[in-house]
Steps between C-alpha positions, in 0.01 A plus 500: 500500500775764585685422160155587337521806677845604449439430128192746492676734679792515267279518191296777686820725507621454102163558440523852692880575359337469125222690588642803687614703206137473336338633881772808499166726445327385770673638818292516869386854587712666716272649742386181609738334826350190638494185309392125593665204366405131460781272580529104348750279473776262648721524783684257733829496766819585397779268423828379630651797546179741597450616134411246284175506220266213665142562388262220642205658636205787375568834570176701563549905623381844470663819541388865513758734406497879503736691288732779661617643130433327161852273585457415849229314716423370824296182483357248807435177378389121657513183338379136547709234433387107619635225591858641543486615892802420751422576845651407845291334770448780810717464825722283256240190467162359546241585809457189702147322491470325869751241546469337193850524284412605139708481173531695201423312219504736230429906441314695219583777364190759519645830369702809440365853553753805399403882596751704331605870496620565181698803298480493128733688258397520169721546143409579151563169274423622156648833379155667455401828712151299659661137450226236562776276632737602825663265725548476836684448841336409820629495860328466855457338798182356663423127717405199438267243665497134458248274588530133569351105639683272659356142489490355837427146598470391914687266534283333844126549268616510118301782457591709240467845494636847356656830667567804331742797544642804329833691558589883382762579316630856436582557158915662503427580122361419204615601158389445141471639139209462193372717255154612437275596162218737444215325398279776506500893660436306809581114452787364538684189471854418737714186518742496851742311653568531841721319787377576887781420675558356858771326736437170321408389162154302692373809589623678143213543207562535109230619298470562164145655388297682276288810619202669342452856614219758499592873560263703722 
């Protein structure tokens, strides 16, 4: 499923690099600030090494961003991303039920929330004065909250049962580039990749996903 993805994705921005210099007309009014984004696509852990390009999960997000000058933004943004959690058990393990001993047996991964902070900077990337086409850098900072189950079996009953937990993690940075079309005076289409980085490449996300954006 995430190679389907990736594949789309890629397409998605060729697509949008042939069909920039056609839009070059159509640039967003400038009086308007605020602008909501649409987020899809894949993301995952980092690598041996903290920044690799694993991409095994959906990426679902949103962002509002409000523009400072035409070439500079400030955006907050949250995304959903299952099945990819890591999260350590409170007080360092399990609560006790009774005197019964109990065993792990196995733990699910629930899923990833990210609320980022975000500062875009903005460049022209075709050489006309209103260029439907500008790339972009992004840096900020945010957290991070990952839920999981543990599986747990007693050990005196055989009952089995399920307890879940989160832990917070503060984001140190996150970093990331893309590029992003005019569709329309007020539509727009972005492609962005972006590495949140932590202590640890569990706690680490990759994503790579495409945005659709309305100006307001």
């Amino acid at each position: 499923m995430s190679r389907k993805i990736l594949i789309t994705i890629f397409v998605t921005a060729i697509a949008l690099l042939c069909w920039g210099v056609d839009l070059s007309a159509q640039e967003k009014k400038d009086d308007k600030k605020l602008e909501i984004t649409g987020y899809f696509g894949a993301g995952g852990r980092g690598t041996e090494g903290g920044y690799g390009s694993t991409f095994d999960v959906l990426n679902f997000g949103v962002g509002l961003e409000y523009f400072l000058s035409p070439r500079i933004s400030i955006e907050g943004q949250i995304n959903y991303l299952p099945n990819i959690a890591y999260a350590l058990p409170p007080y360092g393990g399990l609560p006790p039920w009774g005197e019964a001993p109990i065993h792990i047996i196995g733990q699910e991964q629930k899923y990833r929330l990210l609320w980022d902070v975000n500062f875009l900077f903005y460049f022209d990337l075709t050489k006309f004065k209103k260029p439907a086409m500008r790339w972009f850098l992004t840096v900020g900072t945010g957290f991070q909250y990952d839920r999981v189950e543990d599986i747990v079996v007693s050990l005196k009953t055989l009952e089995q049962f399920k307890y879940g937990y989160g832990s917070f993690w503060f984001q140190m940075i996150n970093f990331g580039a893309g590029f992003n079309v005019n569709i329309t005076k007020d539509w727009a289409l972005r492609l962005i990749y972006k590495i949140h980085a932590f202590a640890g490449e569990e706690a680490q996300t990759n994503r790579l996903v495409i945005g659709l954006s309305y100006r307001f």
